[in-house]
C-alpha positions in Angstrom: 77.3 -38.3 -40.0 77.7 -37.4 -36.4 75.1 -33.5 -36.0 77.0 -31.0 -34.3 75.6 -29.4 -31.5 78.5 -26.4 -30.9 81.6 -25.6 -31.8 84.5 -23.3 -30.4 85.7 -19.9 -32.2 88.0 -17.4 -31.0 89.0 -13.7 -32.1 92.0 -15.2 -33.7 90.2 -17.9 -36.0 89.7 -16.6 -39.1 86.2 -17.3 -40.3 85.8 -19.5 -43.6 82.1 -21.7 -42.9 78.8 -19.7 -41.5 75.7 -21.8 -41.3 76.0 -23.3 -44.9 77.7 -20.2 -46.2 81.3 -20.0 -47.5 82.5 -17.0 -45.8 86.0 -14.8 -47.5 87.3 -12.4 -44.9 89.7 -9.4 -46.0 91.0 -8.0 -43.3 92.7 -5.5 -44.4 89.6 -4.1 -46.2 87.3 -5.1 -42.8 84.8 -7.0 -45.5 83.3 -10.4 -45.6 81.8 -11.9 -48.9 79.4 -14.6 -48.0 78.1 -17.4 -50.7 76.3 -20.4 -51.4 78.1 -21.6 -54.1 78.4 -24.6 -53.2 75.0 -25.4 -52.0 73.9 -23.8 -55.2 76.1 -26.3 -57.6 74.9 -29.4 -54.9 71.4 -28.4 -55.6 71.5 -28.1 -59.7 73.2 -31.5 -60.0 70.2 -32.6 -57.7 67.5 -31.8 -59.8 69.7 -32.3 -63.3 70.0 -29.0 -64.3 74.1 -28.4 -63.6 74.1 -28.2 -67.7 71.6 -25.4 -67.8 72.6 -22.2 -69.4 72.6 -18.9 -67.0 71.1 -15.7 -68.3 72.4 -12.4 -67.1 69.3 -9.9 -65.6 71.0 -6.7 -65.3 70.0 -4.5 -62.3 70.9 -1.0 -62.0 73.4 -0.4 -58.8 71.9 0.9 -56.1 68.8 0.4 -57.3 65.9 -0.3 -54.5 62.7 -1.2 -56.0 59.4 0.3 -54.5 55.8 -1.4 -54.1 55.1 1.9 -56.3 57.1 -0.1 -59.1 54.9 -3.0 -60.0 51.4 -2.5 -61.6 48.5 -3.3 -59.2 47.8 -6.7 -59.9 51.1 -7.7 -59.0 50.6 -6.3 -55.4 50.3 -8.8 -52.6 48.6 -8.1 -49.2 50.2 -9.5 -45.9 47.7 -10.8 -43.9 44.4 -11.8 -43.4 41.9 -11.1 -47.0 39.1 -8.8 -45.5 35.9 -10.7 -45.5 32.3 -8.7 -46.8 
C-alpha cells in the first residue's frame, strides 16, 4: 500500500475521512460528528473480542469531573516524585 504524503481539499469537498476518523458533516446544523468506529470494530476482531458483550456506564450530561472527586490515593502527580 502506496503512504500518502498530501492530498488536495477544497471549500466545496465535503469532508467524510480525518486522520483515521469517519467524519458526518450537517450543514445545515453547522456540526461534524467524528468516530472511530471502524477502527474500534478492526481492533476487537484483532484481539478476538468482536463477540464481547458492552456494558452501559451512565454519565450524567454535562458532567465535568474534578481532581476533588477521587479519593487521595487515586491522585497522580505530573512530574518528577520529590526526592528526601
Amino acid at each position: 500500500m502506496k503512504k500518502m504524503t498530501s492530498f488536495d481539499l477544497s471549500a466545496s469537498d465535503k469532508l467524510t475521512w480525518l486522520l483515521g476518523w469517519k467524519a458526518e458533516q450537517n450543514l445545515i446544523k453547522g456540526t461534524v460528528h467524528m468516530s472511530q468506529d471502524i477502527h474500534c470494530n478492526d481492533r476487537l476482531t484483532r484481539f478476538k473480542m468482536s463477540d464481547d458483550n458492552t456494558v452501559h456506564t451512565p454519565c450524567e450530561a454535562n458532567h465535568h469531573p474534578q481532581a476533588s472527586d477521587s479519593s487521595g490515593e487515586n491522585k497522580r502527580t505530573i512530574g518528577r516524585p520529590k526526592v528526601n
